[in-house]
C-alpha positions as CSV (number, residue, x, y, z in Angstrom):
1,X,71.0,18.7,254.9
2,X,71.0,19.3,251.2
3,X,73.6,20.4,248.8
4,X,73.2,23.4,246.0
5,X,74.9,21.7,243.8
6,X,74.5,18.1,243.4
7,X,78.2,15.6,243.2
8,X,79.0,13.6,239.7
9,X,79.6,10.3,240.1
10,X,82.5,10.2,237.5
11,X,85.2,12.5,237.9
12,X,87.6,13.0,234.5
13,X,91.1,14.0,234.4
14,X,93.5,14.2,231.7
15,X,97.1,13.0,232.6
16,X,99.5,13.0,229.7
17,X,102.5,10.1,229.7
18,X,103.5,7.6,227.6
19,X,104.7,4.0,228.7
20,X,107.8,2.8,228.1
21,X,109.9,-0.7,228.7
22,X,112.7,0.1,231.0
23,X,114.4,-3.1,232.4
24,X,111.7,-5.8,231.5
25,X,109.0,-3.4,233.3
26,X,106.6,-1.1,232.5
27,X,107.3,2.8,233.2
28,X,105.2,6.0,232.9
29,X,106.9,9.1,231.1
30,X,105.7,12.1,231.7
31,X,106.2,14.9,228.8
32,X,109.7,16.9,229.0
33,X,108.2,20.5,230.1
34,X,106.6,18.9,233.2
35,X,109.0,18.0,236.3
36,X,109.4,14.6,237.1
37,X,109.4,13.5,240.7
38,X,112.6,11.7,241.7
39,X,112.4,8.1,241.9
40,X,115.3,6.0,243.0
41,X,115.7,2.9,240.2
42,X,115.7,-0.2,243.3
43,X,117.8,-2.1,240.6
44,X,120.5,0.4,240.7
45,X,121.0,1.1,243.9
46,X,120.8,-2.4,244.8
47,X,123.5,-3.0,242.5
48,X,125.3,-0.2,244.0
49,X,125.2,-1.4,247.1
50,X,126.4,-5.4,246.5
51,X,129.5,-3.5,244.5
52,X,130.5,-1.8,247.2
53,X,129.8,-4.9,249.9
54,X,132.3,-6.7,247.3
55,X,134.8,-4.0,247.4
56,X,134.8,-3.9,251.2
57,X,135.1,-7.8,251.2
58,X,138.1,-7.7,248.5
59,X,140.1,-4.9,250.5
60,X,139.7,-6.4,253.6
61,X,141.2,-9.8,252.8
62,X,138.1,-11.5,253.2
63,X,138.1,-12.9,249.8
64,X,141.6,-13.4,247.7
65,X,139.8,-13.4,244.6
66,X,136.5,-12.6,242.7
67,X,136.4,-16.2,241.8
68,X,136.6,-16.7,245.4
69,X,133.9,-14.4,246.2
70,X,132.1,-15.2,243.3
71,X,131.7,-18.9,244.6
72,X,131.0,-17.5,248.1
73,X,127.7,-15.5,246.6
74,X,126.7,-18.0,244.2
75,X,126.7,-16.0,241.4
76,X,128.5,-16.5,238.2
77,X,132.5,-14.7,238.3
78,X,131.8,-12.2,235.1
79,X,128.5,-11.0,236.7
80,X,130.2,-10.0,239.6
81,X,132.9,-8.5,237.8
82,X,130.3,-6.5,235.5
83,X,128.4,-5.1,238.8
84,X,131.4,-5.0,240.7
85,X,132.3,-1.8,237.8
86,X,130.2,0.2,239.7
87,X,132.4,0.6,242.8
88,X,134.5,3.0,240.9
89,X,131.9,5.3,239.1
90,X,132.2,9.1,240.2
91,X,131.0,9.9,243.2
92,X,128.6,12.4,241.4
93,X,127.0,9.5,239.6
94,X,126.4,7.3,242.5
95,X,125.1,10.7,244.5
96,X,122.6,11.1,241.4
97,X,121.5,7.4,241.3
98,X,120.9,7.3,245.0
99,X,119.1,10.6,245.2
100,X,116.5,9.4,242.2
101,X,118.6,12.0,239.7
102,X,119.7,9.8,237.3
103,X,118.4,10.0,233.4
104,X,115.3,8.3,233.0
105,X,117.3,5.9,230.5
106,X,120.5,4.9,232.8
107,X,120.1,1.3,233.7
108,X,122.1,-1.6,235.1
109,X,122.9,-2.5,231.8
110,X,123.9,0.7,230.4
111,X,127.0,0.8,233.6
112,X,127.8,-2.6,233.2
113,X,129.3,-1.7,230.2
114,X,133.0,-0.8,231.0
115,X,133.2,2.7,232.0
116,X,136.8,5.1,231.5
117,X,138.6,4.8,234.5
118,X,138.7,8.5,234.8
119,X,135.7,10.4,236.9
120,X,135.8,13.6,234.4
121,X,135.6,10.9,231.5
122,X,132.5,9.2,232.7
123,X,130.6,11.9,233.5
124,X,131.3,13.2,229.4
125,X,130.5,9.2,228.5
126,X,127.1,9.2,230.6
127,X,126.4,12.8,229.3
128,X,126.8,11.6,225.3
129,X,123.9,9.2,226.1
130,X,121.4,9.8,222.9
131,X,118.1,9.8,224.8
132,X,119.2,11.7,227.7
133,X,120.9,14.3,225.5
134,X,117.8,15.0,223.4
135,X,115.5,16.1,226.9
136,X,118.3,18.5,227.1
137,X,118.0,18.6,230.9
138,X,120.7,16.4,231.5
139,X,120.7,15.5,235.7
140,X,124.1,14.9,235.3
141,X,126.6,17.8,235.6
142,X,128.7,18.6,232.3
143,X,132.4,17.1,233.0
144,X,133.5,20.8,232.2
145,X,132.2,21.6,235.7
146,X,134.9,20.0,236.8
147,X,137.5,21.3,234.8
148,X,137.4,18.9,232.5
149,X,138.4,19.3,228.4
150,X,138.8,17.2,225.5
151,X,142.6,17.3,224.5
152,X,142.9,18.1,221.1
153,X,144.0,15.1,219.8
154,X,140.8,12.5,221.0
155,X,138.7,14.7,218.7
156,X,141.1,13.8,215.4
């Protein structure tokens, strides 16, 4: 059987994205007006998921102390401590890092930084992130969603 038309060999496309270094790896970006498919960041939820093992060990008595569990995991005390952080992010945050929502530029390092203790406060803190606020399509809801406002005097 023979063909009208006869196949190329080399097929062409054109696939704009730039690479960038996120977390000592390589990542492809694609440009702002195309959607990006949701990835989940391993490193994240990984970390996500030791915080919350250690915050079920703590409660239940297992441990005493971090130092304790610390020495039990075999990791260094202020590590844990750092990753241990993200036990108490909002439940909107860890909802977005597990569903593959969260900005492109949230790492591990970026929430082991300490975090305000309030929910409404971290959302605004995540939100004020420079890269993610210039995409303008922020995955994270605005803290004013959830009835939160700056009091007049933090902007003085």
């Amino acid at each position: 059987m023979t063909r009208a038309r006869a196949i190329p060999d080399t097929i062409t496309m054109h696939v704009p994205f730039r690479l960038v270094k996120r977390g000592g790896r390589k990542e492809m970006v694609l440009p702002a007006d195309r959607p990006t498919p949701r990835t989940t960041d391993d490193t994240l939820v990984k970390a996500l998921a030791r915080a919350f093992r250690w915050k079920r060990m703590l409660e239940s008595g297992e441990f005493g102390t971090i130092s304790d569990l610390a020495r039990h995991e075999g990791i260094a005390a202020p590590y844990l401590t750092r990753v241990f952080r993200l036990a108490f992010l909002a439940p909107e945050v860890v909802e977005a890092i597990l569903d593959g929502r969260q900005p492109a530029d949230l790492t591990l390092e970026t929430l082991r930084e300490p975090a305000p203790a309030q929910w409404q406060d971290q959302m605004s803190w995540l939100r004020r992130n420079p890269k993610a606020s210039e995409r303008g399509n922020h995955p994270l809801p605005a803290a004013t969603a959830y009835g939160y406002s700056p009091k007049n005097d933090e902007s003085k």
